[in-house]
Each structure stands twice: as structure tokens, then as C-alpha cells.
N, C-alpha and C positions, 0 to 999 in steps of 0.2 A: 511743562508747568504752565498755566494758567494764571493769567493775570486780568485781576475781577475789580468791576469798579463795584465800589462798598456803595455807592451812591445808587446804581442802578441795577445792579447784580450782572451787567454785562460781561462778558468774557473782551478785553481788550487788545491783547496778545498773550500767543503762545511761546516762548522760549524752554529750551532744549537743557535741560540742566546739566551740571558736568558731572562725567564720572567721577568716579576714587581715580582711575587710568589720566583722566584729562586734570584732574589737580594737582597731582603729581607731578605732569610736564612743567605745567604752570610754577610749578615751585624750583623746579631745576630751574626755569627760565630766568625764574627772580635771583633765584640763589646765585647762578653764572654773572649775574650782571650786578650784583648788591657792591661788590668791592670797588666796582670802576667809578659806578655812582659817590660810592662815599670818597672817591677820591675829586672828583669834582669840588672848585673851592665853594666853601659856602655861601658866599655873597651871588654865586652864578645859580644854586639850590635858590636860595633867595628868589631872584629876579625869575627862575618858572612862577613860585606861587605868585607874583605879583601880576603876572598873567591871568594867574588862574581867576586871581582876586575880578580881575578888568572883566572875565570871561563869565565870570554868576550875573556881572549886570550886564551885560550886553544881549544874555541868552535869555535874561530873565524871565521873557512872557511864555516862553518854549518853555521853560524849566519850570516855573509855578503852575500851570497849566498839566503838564507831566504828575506834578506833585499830587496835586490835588482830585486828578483823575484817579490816581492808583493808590493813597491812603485815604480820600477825603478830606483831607482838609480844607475849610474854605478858601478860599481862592486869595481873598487880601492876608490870611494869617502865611500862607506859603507867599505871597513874598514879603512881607515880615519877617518867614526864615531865611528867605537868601541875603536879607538886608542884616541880619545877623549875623550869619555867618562869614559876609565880609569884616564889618566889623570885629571878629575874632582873630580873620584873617591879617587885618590889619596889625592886632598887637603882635602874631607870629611873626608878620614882617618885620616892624619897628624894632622885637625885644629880641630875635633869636640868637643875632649876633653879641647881644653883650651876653647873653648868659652859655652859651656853646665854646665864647674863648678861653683858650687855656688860663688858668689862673698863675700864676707865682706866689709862693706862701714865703720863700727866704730868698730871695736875690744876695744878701753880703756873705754869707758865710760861707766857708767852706764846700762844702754840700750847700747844693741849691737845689730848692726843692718846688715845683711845680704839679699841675692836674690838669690832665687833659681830657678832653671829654670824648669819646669813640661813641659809634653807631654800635644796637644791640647787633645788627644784622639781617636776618627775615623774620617778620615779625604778623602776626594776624590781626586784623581788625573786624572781629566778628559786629556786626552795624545792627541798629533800630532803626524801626519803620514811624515810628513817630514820629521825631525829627533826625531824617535820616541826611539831614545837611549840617545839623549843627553839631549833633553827637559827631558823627563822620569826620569832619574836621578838627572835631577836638584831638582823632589822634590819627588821620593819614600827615596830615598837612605838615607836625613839627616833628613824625616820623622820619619823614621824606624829609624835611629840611634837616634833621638829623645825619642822614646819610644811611636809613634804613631802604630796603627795597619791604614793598607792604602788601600781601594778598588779603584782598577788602573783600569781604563776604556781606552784599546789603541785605538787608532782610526778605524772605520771599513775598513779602508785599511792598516792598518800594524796589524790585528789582529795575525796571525802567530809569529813576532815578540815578541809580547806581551807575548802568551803564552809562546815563548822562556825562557821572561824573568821571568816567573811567577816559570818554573823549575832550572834557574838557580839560584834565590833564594832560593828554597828547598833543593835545593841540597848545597847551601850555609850555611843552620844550622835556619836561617827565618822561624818560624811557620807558617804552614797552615793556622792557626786559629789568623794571624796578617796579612797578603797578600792574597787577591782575586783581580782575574781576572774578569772584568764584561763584556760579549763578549756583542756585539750590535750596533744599528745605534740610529740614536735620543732618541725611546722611551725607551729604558735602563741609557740613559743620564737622560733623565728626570728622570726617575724611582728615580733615587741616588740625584735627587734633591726634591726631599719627602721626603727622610729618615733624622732623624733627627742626622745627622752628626754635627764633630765638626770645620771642614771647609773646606772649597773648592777650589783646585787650578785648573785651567782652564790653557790649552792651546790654542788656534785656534785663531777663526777672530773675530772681533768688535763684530760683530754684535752676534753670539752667547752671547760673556762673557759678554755686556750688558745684556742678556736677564738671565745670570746667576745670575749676580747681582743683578737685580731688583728683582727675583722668588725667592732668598733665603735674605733679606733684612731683613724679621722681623726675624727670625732665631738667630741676632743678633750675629754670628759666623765670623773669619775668611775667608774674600775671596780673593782671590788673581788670578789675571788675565795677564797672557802674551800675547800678541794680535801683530797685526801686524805693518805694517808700510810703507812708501811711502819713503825711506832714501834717504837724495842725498848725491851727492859729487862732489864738486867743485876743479876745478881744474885754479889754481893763476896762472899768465902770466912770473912768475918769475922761474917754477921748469924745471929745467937743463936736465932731459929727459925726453922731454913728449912722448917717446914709450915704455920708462917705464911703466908711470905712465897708459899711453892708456892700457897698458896688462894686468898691476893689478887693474883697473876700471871693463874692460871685465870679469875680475877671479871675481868678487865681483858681479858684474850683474846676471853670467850666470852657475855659482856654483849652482850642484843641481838643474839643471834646472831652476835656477832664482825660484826658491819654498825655500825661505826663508826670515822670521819675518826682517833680518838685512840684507837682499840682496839690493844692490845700486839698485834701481828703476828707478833713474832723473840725469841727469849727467848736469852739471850748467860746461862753459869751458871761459876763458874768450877771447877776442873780436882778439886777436893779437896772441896770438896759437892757436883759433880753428879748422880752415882747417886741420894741420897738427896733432892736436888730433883724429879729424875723421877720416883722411886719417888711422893712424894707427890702431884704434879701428876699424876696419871694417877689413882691411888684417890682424890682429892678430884674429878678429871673423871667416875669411874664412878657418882659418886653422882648425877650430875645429871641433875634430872627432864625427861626431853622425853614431849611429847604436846601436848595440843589446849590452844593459847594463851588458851582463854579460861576454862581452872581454872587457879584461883591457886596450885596447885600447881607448877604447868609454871613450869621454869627456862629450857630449851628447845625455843623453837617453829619453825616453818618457815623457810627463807630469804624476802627478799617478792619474788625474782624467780624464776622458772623460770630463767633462762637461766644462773643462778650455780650452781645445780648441776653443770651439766657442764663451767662454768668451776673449780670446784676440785677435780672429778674430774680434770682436766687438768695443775691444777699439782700433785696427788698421783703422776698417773702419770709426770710428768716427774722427780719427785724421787726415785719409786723407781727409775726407769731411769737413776739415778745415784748407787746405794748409798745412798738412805736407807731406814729403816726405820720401817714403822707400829705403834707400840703400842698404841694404842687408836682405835675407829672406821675410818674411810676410806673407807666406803661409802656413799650416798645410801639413804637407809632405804625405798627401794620405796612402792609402792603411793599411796594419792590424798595428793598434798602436795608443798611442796618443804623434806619433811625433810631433814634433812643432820646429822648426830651430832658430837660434839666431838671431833676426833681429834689426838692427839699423834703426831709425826713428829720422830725423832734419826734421830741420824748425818748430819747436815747439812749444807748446806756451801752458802755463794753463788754456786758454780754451778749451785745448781734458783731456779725463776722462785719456790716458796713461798719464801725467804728473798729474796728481791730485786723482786718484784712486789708488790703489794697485794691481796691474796686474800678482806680482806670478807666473810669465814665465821668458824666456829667452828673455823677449823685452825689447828694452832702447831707452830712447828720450835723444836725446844731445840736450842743447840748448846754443844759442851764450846768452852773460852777456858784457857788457861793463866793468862793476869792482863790487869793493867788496861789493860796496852797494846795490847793483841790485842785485848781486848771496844773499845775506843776506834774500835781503827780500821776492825773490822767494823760496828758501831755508825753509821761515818759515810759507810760504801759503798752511798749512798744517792743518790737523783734525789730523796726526798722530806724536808723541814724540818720536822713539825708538833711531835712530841713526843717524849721521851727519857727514860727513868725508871731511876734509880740503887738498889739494894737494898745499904745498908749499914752496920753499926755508925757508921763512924766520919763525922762532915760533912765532913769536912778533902777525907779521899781520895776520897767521892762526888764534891763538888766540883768534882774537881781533871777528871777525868770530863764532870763538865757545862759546864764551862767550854769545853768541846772542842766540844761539843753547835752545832751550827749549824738551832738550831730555835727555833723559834715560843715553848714552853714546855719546862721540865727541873720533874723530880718526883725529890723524895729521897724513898725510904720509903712513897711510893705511887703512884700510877698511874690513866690512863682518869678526870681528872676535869675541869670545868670550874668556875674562880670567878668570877661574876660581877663581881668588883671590878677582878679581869685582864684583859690584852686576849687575846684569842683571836685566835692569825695563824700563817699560817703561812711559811717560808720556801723557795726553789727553789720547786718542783714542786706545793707545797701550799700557794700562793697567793700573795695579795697584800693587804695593806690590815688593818686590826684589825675586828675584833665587841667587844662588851663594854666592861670600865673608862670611864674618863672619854674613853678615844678612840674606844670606839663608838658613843659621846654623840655626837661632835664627826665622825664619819665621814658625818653627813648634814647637818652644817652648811657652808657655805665662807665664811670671816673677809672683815668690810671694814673699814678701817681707815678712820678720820676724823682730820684733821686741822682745828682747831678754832680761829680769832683773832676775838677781840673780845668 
């Protein structure tokens, strides 16, 4: 297997992907070693990841550098990921022990009655290449703190990454024979959805995690799916700077190459500030630096897949073949890379696939709204649930807006971010199950109740 930099189209390294025969071992391996691990007290599970934590900054230049060569991402946004993913690590640390201890529900009476919380077992972490540090951690870290042993499968374009990460939990005090890497493209995916694990978390698009859930159904196991999303965000005729709010829209768009699960996709503007939202979203998109992701100057780097360029060259030409209009960019920037430019698209309208698909780029359709009711129920002409971000003076009326919101998470006044203390889920089409807060603690544990006389 080949691993390509999106930035230059070089060939970086070769690695040897694993059989069906070599994931299989891998899975006895984990399987043999899952129970000793879970016997380990928690607070000693603890103090690995707090290793681990110490081991993203210390590697860091190695590790962003890695990042950024094999997804493109620019070089200051990857370590912004690792500076996040500590901080995530953090709350794991701080919070896992009060929500993992056993509970007591009746101590006087007769029967006493108590919950304890057990490990699923072996469990899969199928990864994205996006952010293949922060997804990743959402669900090895409180796995493993759990007392799961976990076959991580990173995406075939942050493979390097992965294996990063697979030594710096060895080197964190994590047994071999509880964490394996499964290197590969589809048929190694499949593979781990044969093996009789004890449940599945899924990163990627719809359409894969459908097909995970349907394949492992009678298994009868834990699945859990984070998928994608089509977010908007609307921007009320009431907020007091709209070149604010235009630069922190564009930052939410085009972060990451617009290749993110919670990236604003559809910007809803309403009828009496929209010119001068455009106006500004467009000269705050001309300033932005694209070239070689690994000067920290670059805002924007390449896309990390070839094939997504001529997937949003597609949704551009369908949108124009239905009256919309490109302001800025729209063309795939030529030559060695998979550039792609920040391009603004009005005149919009839910019959082109960019307002109603997930486009995964640096592309955004504004559309003009008369008012609140209109942005609401464009807003909710969706297959997808993750995320919904309100721009407005007043809380009352954003509110009244999110309430409407049938998503995972709603954002007043900002946009594109995740907190560790929340759960991260999403609804319909963009998945199932939480990441994070005290329920992505508890998403790798399953409750046993005791009942207690004498």
C-alpha cells in the first residue's frame, strides 16, 4: 500500500497491509490479553494514558510533520490537533475515575443494591483520516481506560499516523497484547467485521457506517457510528458585526480544508444584511494563504484525497447548471497536488447537490432567507443531524431556532467546535451513539447490577 503525499503526489512509504490470516492473529492476541488488562486497577490504566498525554508533546514536531505530510493538513492546524487531543485527554484523565466507579443505589436495606461498570471486551476502532488524532482518541483512550483491549484500524491515508500512535502507547506502559494496528484499505475493514468482537466504533461517511451496521446486526454487539454532516448556519439580521461573524463563518467552512464531520457547509444569511455578508466573506476568503502545508504560513493545503476533487468539481457544475453563481475560486488549482481553492457559490438553492450533499471541501453556498422561518426550515431539509449554528444578538430568538434543530449539537455565536465535557453524536444520517462527556466514558463500559442480602 502506498502512501501519497496529497501535497506533492509523491509516493512517501510503502507498507505491507495485513491479511484476513494476520488480523485474525492480531485478534486472538488482544483477545488472550483483554482480561488481564481489565484486571489492572484503574488508576494504573490511568497513569499509561497520562504518558501518553506527556508523549503527543514531547513528539510533537515528529508527529505534526508526519500529519501533515500524509493528509495535508497545514502544518500549524496539525499541531492544533495534537494540542487538542491532549486537552481531551485530559478530561479522560481527570473524569474517568468518578464515572467508571461502582455506584450504590440502596446501602440500608435489606438487599443492597449496587452497579458496576465492566469492560465490553475487544472492541474495533475503525479511524478517519481527517482528524485522525482527535476522532482516534475519542474512543481508543476511554476504551483502554475502560479495560477494553482495542484493534485500531487508521484510515489508509493516515496510516503513518497510526502507527505513531500504536508506539506511543507502548512506550506509554499499554500492552502489545491489548492495542494492535490493523494496516489496510476495505478488505482489512471487512476482515474485523468477521471477527467476533465485542463492538464497533466507526468513523467515516453514511454510507460506509450503514453498511457496518447492517453487516454486524445479528452479532447483537455495540455499534456506534460518527458520520457526517451537511451543518449550516445562519446568520439573524440583528448581529452587530457581520465581518465578524462573515470571518468566523469562513474559519468554520474552510478549517482543514472544509474536510470536517462539523464543518459549516450551507450558510442560510438573512434578506437585509446579505450583500454585506457576502461582500465580506469573500475579501476575508481572498486573503487566504494556500500553498505547501508544511509552511506555517499555509491556511490552505491540498485536499488528502485525489478523488474529491473531481467530486466538487461536480457539485460546482451541477450548481451552476442551475443558476448559481461563483464568486470566488471554482477551479481545482492545476498542476502536482490536490489543490482545490476556497470558493463562494450564491444564488443558491436546494435543488443543487452543494446545498443538500456533503461536499467535504473548501466550498460554501450562501443563500439569501427572508427570516427566521425560512432559514428554520431550510435548515432542517436535511438526511443529516450533527450540527447547527445560530448568528445572533439576541438568545431568546436564536433559541427559539435551535430548539427546532434536530442535531447532535446547536452553537449560538459560534461554530465547527468540539468540547470535551459534551457528548459528541450525531442524529439521522450522522450516526448513532455519543464520543466524549461522561457518556463517552460509559460508551465502552456495559452496567451490572448486583443485588446484595446478608
Amino acid at each position: 500500500m502506498q502512501i501519497i503525499n496529497p501535497a506533492t503526489e509523491e509516493v512517501i512509504q510503502e507498507i505491507a497491509e495485513d491479511s484476513p490470516e494476520a488480523i485474525a492473529k492480531k485478534f486472538q492476541l488482544v483477545k488472550d490479553g483483554q482480561s488481564e488488562w481489565a484486571a489492572v486497577p484503574l488508576e494504573k490504566r490511568i497513569a499509561c494514558i497520562e504518558k501518553f498525554y506527556a508523549l503527543l508533546d514531547t513528539e510533537k514536531e515528529k508527529l505534526a510533520e508526519t500529519l501533515t505530510m500524509e493528509v495535508g493538513k497545514p502544518l500549524q492546524q496539525s499541531y492544533n490537533e495534537l494540542n487538542g487531543a491532549r486537552k481531551r485527554l485530559e478530561y479522560f484523565i481527570k473524569n474517568s475515575a468518578k464515572w467508571l466507579a461502582e455506584e450504590w443505589i440502596t446501602e440500608e436495606d435489606a438487599t443492597r443494591e449496587k452497579i458496576v461498570y465492566e469492560p465490553l471486551g475487544v472492541i474495533a476502532n475503525i479511524s478517519a483520516w481527517n482528524y485522525p488524532y482527535l476522532v482516534g482518541v475519542n474512543v481508543f483512550v476511554p476504551a483502554l481506560i475502560g479495560g477494553n483491549a482495542v484493534l485500531y484500524k487508521p484510515s489508509e491515508y493516515a496510516v503513518l499516523t497510526g502507527l505513531h500512535i500504536q508506539q506511543l502507547l507502548y512506550r506509554s506502559g499499554i500492552p502489545e497484547n491489548v492495542f494492535q494496528v490493523i494496516i489496510g484499505k476495505g478488505p482489512a475493514g471487512q476482515a474485523l467485521l468477521e471477527l467476533p468482537l465485542h463492538g464497533y466504533f466507526f468513523t467515516g461517511s453514511y454510507r460506509t457506517g450503514k453498511y457496518i451496521a447492517e453487516h454486524t446486526a445479528s452479532q447483537l454487539v455495540p455499534v456506534q457510528l460518527e458520520l457526517g454532516g451537511k451543518d449550516p448556519l445562519y446568520v439573524m439580521d440583528d448581529v452587530e458585526d457581520v465581518e465578524a461573524v462573515a470571518a468566523a463563518a469562513l474559519e468554520g467552512a474552510v478549517y482543514n480544508n472544509g474536510q470536517s464531520c462539523c464543518a459549516v457547509e450551507r450558510i442560510y444569511v438573512q434578506e437585509k444584511i446579505y450583500n454585506k455578508f457576502v461582500d465580506a466573506f469573500v475579501a476575508n476568503a481572498k486573503k487566504l494563504v494556500i500553498g505547501d502545508p508544511l509552511d506555517k504560513k499555509t491556511e490552505i493545503g491540498p485536499l488528502s484525497r485525489k478523488e474529491q476533487v473531481a467530486f466538487l468539481n461536480q457539485q460546482l457544475a451541477d450548481a451552476k447548471a442551475n443558476g448559481a453563481r461563483v464568486l470566488l475560486g471554482g477551479n481545482s488549482a492545476g498542476g502536482k497536488g490536490y489543490f482545490f481553492p476556497p470558493t463562494v457559490v450564491v444564488d443558491v438553492s436546494h435543488k443543487m447537490k452543494l446545498m443538500t450533499e456533503e461536499s467535504f471541501g473548501p466550498v460554501i453556498g450562501i443563500q439569501k432567507v427572508k427570516d427566521d422561518k425560512e432559514a428554520s426550515e431550510l435548515m432542517r431539509d436535511t438526511p443529516y443531524g450533527l450540527t447547527a449554528a445560530v448568528y445572533s444578538k439576541s438568545f431568546e430568538r436564536a433559541e427559539a431556532v435551535m430548539k427546532q434543530m434536530n442535531t447532535g449539537t446547536v452553537y449560538w455565536n459560534c461554530c465547527d467546535r468540539v468540547s470535551a465535557g459534551l457528548p459528541w453524536s450525531g442524529r439521522k444520517n450522522s450516526g448513532l451513539g455519543s464520543t466524549l462527556s461522561y457518556h463517552g466514558i460509559r460508551a465502552f463500559v456495559q452496567p451490572k447490577a448486583y443485588h446484595l442480602r446478608g
